[in-house]
DRENDOGU-60592 format. One record per residue: residue in three letters; x negated, y, z negated of N, C-alpha, C, CB in turn. Coordinates in steps of 0.05 Angstrom, whole numbers, plus 32768, in hexadecimal, padded with zeros to 4 digits. Glycine has a CB too. Example, Ala and Ser with C-alpha at 12.3 -4.5 7.8 and 13.67 -1.06 7.14 Angstrom:
<rs>
ALA7EF87F8E7F647F0A7FA67F647EF87FBE7F647F1E7FA77F4B;SER7EFF7FD37F727EEF7FEB7F717EFE80017F637EE67FF47F8E;
</rs>
This chain:
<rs>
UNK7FEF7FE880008000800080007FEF80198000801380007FE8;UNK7FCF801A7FEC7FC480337FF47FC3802F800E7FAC803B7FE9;UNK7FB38022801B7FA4802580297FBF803380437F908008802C;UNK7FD8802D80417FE7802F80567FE880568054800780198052;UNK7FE58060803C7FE6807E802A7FCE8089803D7FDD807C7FFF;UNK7FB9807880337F9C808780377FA9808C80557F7980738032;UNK7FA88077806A7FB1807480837FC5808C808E7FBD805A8083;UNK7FDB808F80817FE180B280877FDA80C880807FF380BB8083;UNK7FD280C580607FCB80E180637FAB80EB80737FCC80EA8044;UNK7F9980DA80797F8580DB808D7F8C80EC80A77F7F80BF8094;UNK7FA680D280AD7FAC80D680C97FBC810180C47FCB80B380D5;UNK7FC2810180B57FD5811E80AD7FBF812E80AE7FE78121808D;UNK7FA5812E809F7F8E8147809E7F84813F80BC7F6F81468080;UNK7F7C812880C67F76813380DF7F7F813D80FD7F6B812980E2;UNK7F9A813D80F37FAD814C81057FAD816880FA7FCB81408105;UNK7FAA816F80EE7FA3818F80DE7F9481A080F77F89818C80BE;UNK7F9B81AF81057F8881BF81127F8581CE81057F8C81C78128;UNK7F7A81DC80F47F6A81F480E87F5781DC80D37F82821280D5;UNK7F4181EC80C97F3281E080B67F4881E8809A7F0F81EE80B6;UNK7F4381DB80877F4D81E280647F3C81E780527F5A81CD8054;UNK7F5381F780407F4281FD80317F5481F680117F38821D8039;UNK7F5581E680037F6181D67FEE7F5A81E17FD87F5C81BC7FEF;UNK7F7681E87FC87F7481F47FAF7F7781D97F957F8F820D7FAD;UNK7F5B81D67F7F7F5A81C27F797F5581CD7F5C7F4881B07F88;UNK7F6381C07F507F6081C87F2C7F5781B87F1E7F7781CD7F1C;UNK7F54819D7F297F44818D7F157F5481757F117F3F819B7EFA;UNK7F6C81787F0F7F7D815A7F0B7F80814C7F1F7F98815B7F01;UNK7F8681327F1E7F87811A7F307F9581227F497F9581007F23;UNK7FA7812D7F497FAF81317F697FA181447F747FCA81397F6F;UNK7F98815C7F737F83816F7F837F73815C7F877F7581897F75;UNK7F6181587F757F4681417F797F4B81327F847F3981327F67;UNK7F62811F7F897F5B81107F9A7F68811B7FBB7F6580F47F8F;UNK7F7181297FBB7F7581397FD27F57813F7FE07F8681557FC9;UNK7F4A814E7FCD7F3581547FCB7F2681497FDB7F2F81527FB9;UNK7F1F81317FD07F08811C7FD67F0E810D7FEE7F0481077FC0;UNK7F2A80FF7FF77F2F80FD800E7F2F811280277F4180F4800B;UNK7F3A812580227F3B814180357F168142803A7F4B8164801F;UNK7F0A8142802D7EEF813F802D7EDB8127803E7EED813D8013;UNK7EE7811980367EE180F7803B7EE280FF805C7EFE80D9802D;UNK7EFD810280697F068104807D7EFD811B80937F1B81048075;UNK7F008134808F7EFA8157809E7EDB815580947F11817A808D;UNK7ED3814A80857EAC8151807E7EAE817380767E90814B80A7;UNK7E9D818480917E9F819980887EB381AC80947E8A81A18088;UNK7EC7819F80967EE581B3809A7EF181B580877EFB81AB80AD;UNK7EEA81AC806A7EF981A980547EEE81C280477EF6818D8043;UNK7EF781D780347EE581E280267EFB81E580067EDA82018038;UNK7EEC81DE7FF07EFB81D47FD67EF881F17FC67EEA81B77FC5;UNK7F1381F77FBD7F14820F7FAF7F2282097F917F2582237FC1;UNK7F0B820D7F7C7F1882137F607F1E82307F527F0682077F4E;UNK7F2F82237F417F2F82487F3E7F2882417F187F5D82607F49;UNK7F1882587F137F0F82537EF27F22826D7EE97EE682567EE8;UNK7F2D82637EC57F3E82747EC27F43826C7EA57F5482747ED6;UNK7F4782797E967F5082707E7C7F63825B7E767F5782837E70;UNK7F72825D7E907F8482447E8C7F8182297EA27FA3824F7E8D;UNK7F6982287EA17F5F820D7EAD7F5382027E9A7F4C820E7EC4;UNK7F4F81EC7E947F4081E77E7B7F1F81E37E7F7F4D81CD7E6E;UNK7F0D81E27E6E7EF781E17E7F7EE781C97E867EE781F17E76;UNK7EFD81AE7E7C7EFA818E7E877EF681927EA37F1581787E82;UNK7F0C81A47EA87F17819B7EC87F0481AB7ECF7F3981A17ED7;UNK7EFD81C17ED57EE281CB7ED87EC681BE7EDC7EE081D87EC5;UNK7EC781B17EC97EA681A17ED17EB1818B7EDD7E8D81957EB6;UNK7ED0817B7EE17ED081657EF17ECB816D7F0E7EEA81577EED;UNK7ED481827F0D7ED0818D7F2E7EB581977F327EE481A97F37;UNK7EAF819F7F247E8B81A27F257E7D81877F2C7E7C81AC7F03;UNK7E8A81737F1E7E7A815F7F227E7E814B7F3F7E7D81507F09;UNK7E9581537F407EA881417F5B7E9681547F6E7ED581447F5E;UNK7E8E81647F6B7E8981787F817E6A817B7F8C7E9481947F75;UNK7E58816E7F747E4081697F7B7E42814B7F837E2D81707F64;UNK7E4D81437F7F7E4781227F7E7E5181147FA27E6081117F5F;UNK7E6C812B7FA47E7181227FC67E6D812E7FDE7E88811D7FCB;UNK7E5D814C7FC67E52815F7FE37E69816F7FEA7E48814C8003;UNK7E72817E7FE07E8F81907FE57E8481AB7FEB7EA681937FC8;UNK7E8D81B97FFC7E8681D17FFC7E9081E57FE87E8C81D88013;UNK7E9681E37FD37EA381F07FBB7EA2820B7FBB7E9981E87FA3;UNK7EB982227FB37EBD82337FB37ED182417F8E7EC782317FCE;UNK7EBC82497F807ECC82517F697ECD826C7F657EC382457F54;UNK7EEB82747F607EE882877F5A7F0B82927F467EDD82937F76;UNK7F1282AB7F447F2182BC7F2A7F3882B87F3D7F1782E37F1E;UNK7F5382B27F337F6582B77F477F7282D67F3B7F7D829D7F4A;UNK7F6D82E27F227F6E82F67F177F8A82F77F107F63830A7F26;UNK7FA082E07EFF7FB682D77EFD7FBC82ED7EDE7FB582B27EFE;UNK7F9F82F27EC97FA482FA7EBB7F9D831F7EB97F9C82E87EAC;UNK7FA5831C7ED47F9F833F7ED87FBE833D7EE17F80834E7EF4;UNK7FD183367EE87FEE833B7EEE7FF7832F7ED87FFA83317F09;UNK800683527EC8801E83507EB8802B833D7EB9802E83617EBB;UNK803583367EC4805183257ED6804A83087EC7804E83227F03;UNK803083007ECB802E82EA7EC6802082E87EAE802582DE7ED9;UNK802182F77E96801482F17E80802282F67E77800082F77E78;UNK804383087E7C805C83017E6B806682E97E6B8070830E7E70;UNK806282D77E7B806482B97E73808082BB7E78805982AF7E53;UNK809182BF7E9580AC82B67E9080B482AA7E9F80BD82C57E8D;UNK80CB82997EA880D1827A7EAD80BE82727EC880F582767EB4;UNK80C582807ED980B3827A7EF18092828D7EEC80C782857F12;UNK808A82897ED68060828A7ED48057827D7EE8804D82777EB8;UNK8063826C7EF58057825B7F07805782637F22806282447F05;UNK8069827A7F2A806A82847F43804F82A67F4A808F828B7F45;UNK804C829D7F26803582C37F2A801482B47F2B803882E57EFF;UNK801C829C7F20800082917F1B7FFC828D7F397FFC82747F06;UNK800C82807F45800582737F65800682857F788018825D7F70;UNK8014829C7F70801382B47F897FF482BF7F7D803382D37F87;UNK7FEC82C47F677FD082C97F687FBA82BA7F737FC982CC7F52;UNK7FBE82967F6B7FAD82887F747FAB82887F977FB4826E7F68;UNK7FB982897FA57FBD82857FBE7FBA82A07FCB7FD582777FC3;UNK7FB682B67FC17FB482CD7FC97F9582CB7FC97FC482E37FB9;UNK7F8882CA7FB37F7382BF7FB67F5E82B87FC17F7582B87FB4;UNK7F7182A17FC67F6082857FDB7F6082947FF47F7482617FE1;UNK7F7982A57FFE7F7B82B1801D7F6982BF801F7F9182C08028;UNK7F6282C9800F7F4B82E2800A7F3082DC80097F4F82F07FF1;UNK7F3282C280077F1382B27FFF7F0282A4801C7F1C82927FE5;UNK7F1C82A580277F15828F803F7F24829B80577F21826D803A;UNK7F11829380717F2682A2808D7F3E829280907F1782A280AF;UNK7F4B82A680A27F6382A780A57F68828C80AE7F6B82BB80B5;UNK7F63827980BE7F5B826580D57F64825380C17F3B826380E4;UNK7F59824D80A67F59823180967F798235808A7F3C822E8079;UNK7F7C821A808C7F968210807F7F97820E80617F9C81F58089;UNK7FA5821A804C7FA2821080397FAF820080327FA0821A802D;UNK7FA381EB80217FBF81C6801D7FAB81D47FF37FAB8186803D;UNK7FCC81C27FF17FCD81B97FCD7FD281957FC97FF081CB7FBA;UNK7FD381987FAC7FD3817B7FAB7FF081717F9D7FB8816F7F9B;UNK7FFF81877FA18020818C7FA0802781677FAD802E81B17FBD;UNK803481567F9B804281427FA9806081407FA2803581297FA4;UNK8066812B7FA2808481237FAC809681237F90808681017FBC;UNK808681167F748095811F7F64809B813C7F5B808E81127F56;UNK808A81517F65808F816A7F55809B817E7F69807281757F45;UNK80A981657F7F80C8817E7F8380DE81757F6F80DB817F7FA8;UNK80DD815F7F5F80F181637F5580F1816A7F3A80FC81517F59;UNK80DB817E7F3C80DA81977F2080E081B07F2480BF819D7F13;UNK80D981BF7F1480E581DC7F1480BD81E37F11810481E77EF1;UNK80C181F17F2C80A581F57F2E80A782157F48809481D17F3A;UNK80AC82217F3580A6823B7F4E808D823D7F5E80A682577F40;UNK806C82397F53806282367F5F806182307F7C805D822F7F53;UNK807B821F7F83807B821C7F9D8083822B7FBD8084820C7F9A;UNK809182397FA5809D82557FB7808782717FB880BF82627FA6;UNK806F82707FAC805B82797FB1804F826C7FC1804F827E7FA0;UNK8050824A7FC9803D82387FDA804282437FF3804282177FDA;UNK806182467FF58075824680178068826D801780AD823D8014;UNK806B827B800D805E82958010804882948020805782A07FF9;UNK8039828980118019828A801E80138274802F8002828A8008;UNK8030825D8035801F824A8053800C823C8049800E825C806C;UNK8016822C8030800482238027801881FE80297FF882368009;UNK800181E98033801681D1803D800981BF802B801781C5805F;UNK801681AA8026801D819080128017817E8013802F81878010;UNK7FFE8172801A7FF88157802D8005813F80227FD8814F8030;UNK800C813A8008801781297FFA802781267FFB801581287FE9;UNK803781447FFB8059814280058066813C8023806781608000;UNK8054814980328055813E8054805681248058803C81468065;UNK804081128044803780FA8057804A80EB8033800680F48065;UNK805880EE8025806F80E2801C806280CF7FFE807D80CD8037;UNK804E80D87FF5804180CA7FE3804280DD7FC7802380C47FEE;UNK804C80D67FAF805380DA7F9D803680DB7F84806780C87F9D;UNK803980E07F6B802780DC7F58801F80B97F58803480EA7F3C;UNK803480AB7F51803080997F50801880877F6C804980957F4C;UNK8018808F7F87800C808B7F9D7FEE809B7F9A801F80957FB3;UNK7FF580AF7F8E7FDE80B97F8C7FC880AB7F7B7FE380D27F85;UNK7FCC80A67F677FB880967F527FAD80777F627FCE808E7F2F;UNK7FC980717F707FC080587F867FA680577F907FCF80587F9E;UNK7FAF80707F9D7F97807F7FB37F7B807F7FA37F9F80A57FBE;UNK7F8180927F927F6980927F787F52807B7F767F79808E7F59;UNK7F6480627F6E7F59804D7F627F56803A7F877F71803F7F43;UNK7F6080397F8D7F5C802B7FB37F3880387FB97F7D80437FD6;UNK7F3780527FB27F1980617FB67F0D80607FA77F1680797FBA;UNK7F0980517F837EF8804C7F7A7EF5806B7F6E7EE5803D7F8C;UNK7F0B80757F687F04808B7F5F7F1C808B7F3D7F0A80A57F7D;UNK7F10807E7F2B7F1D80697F157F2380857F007F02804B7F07;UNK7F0D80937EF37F0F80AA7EEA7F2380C07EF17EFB80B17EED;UNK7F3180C87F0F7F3880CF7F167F5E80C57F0B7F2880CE7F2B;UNK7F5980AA7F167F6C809E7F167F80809F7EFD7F6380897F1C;UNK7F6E80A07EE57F7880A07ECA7F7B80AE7EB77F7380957EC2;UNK7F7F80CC7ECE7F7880E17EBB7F9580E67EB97F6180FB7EC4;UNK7FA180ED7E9D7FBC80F77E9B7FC481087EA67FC280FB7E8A;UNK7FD7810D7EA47FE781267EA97FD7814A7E9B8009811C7E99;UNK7FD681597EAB7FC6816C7E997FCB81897EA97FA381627E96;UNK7FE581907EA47FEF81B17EAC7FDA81BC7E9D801281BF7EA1;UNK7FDE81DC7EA87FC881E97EA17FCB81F87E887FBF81F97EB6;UNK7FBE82017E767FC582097E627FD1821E7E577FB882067E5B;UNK7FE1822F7E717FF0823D7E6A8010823A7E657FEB824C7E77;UNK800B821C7E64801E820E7E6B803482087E4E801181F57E7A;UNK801182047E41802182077E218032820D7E0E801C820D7E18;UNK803282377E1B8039824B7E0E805482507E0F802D825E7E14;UNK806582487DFD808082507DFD8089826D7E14808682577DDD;UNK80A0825D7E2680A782717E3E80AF828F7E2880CA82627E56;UNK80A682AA7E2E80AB82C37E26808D82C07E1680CA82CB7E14;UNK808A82B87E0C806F82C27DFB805382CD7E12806382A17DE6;UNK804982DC7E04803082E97E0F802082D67E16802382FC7DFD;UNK801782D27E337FFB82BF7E327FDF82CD7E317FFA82AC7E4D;UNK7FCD82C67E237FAF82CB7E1F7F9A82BB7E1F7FAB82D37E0C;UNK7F7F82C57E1F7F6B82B07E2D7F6782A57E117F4C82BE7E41;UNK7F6682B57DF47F6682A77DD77F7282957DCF7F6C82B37DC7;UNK7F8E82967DD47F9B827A7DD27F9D82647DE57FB2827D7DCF;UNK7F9182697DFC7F9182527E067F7282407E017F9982587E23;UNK7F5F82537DFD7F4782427DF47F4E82347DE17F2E82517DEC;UNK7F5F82437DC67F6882357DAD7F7A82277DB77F7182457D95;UNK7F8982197DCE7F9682037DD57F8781F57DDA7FA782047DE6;UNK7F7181F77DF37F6281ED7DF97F4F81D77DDD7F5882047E06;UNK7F4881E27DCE7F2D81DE7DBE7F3B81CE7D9D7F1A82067DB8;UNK7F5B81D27D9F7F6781B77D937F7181A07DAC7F8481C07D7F;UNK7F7A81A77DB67F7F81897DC77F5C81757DCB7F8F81947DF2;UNK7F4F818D7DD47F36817D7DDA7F2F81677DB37F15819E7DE6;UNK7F2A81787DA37F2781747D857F4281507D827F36819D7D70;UNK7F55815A7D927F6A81417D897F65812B7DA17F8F814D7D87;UNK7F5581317DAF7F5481147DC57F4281097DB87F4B81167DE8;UNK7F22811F7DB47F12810D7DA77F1181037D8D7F0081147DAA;UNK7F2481037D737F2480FF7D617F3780E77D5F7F2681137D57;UNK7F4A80E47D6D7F5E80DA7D6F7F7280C47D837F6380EA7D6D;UNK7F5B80CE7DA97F6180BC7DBD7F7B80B97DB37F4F80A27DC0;UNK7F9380D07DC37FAF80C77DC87FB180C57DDF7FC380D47DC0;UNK7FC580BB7DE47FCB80B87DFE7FDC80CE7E127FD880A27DFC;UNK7FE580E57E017FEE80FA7E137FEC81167DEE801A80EF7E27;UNK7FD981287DF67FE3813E7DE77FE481567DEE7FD981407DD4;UNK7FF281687DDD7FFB81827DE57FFE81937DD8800D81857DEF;UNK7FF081AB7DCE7FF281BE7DB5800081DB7DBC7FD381C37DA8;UNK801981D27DB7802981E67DC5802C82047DB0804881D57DCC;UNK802B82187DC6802E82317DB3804F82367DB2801C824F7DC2;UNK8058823D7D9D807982477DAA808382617D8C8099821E7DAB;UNK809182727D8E809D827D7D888094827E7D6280B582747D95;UNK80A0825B7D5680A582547D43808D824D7D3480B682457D48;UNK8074824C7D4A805C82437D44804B822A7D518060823E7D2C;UNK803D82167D48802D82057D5F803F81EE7D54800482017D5E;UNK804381E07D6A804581C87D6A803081AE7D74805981C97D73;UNK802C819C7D708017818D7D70802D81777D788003818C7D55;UNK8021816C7D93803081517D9E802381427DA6804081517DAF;UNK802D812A7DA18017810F7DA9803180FD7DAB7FFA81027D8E;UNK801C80E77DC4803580D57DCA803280C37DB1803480C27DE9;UNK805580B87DB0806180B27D97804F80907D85808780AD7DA2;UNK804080887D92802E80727D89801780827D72801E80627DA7;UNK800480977D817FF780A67D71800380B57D607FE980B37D7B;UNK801780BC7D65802580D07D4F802C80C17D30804480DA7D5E;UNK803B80A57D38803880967D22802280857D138046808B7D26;UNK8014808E7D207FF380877D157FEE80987CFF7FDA808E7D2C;UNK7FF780B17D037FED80BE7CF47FF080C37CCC7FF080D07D03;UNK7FE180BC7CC47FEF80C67CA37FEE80DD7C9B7FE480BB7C8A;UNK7FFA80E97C84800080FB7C7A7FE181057C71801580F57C67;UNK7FD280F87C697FB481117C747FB5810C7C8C7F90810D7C6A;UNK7FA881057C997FA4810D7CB57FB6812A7CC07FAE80F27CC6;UNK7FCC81267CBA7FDE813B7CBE7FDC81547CB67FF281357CB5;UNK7FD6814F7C9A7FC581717C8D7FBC81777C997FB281787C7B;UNK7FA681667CA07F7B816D7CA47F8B817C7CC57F54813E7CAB;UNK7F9881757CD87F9D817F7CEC7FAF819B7CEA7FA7816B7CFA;UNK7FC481957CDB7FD081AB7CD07FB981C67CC67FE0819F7CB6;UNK7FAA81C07CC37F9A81CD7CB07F8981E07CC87F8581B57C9A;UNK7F7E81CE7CCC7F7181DA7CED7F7881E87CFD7F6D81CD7CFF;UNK7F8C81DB7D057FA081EB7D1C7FAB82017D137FB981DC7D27;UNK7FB0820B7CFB7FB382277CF07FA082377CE87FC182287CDD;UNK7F86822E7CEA7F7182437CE57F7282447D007F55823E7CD3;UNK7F6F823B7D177F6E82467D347F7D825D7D377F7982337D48;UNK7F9D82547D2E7FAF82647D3C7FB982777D1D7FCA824F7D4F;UNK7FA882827D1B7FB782957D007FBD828F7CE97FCF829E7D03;UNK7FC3827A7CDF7FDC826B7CCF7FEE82667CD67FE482727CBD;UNK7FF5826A7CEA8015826A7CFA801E82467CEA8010826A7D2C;UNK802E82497CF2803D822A7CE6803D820E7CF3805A822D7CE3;UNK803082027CF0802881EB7D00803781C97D02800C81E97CF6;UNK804B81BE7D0E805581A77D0D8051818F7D1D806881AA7D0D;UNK805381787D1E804F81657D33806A81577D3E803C81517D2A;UNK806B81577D57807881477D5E807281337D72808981537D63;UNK808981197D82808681117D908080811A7DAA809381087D8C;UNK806E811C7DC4806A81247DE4808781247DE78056810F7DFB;UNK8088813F7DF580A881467E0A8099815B7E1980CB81557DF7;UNK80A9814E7E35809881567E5180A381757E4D80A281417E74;UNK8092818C7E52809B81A57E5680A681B37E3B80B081A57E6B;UNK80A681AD7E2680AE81AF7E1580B781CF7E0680A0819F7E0D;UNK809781D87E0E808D81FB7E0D80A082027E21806982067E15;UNK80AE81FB7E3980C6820D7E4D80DA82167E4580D182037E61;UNK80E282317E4280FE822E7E45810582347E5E810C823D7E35;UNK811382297E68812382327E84814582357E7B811E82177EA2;UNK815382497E80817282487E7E8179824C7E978180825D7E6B;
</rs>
């Protein structure tokens, strides 16, 4: 079944008449967009990250590293998301100011001639993802969504290429993703998101966490196996932590719920 995947989307970039230029953040679907788009165009591919307070800085050196290791022509640079108001009021569609910056960007970075593709697939039309109505703005196309391959296909692909690391990396929005919809986003709290989640993978190896900012204070989520791991110290000692980061603000745990920090009405 990959191989039938790999087999179109191949056949899809080299029907592409313009060269690309691929906006890649670090998680499993860019990357592996990435690396095939690469594999395939050689040097018609050119790989664009964007560094930002709300990238984390895993994904940063994974692309650093993906990028020495397969010969990418790499391109990093500011999409300047936290210089527009708009999008550091944090309101329902954040996702349409982040991507009209990012892709404004990229047009700006690269001639006119190159195509820009994302690693946008099939499950995340059936989210609430404005981002994408910034994609259709700027002519920016889907290779995943074109050639009909989903998240699930994608990790296929991943692991079919021996690309295993890739393959098993969770789910990982970016970290502005955190911040309760209306609240102010800043580059302070997201490092202090950043620098407990990192603190709770390595102390703890869960299997999904998320240190959400919201209104009421932080919440701390882990999928529900680790969560009941935990005892009542453990719970302090984290409690404890996570409020010298964030102020004292008030700190609780719960079970992982997808989007949880959104409100959308």
């Amino acid at each position: 079944m990959s191989d039938t995947k790999l087999d179109a989307l191949q056949s899809y970039l080299l029907g592409l008449e313009n060269d690309v230029a691929i906006a890649v953040s670090g998680g499993v679907d860019s990357m592996t967009l990435a690396v095939i788009a690469h594999r395939t165009l050689n040097d018609r591919t050119t790989i664009i990250h964007a560094v930002s307070p709300a990238v984390p800085p895993q994904a940063t050196e994974r692309v650093n590293r993906y990028a020495a290791r397969e010969g990418w022509r790499l391109t990093r640079l500011d999409a300047g998301e936290f210089n527009d108001e708009r999008y550091r009021a944090n309101p329902v569609d954040r996702c349409f100011f982040c991507k009209t910056n990012l892709y404004g960007a990229m047009a700006r970075q690269i001639s006119a001639s190159k195509t820009l593709l994302s690693g946008t697939n099939l499950d995340d039309l059936g989210d609430y993802r404005p981002g994408l109505q910034a994609a259709v703005e700027h002519g920016v196309r889907h290779p995943f969504v074109e050639t009909g391959i989903d998240k699930t296909g994608i990790r296929e692909l991943a692991r079919s290429l021996d690309l295993q690391d890739l393959a098993e990396l969770p789910a990982a929005p970016c970290l502005s993703s955190r911040i309760e919809t209306g609240m102010t986003i800043d580059p302070d709290t997201l490092q202090a998101v950043n620098r407990i989640e990192t603190l709770l993978k390595q102390e703890l190896n869960p299997d999904t966490v998320r240190c959400r900012v919201r209104h009421s204070g932080v919440c701390i989520e882990l999928d529900a196996t680790t969560l009941e791991r935990l005892v009542p110290a453990q719970r302090q000692h984290w409690q404890d932590r996570v409020a010298d980061l964030f102020n004292g603000k008030p700190v609780d745990f719960e079970t992982y719920r997808r989007g949880s920090a959104f409100v959308h009405e």
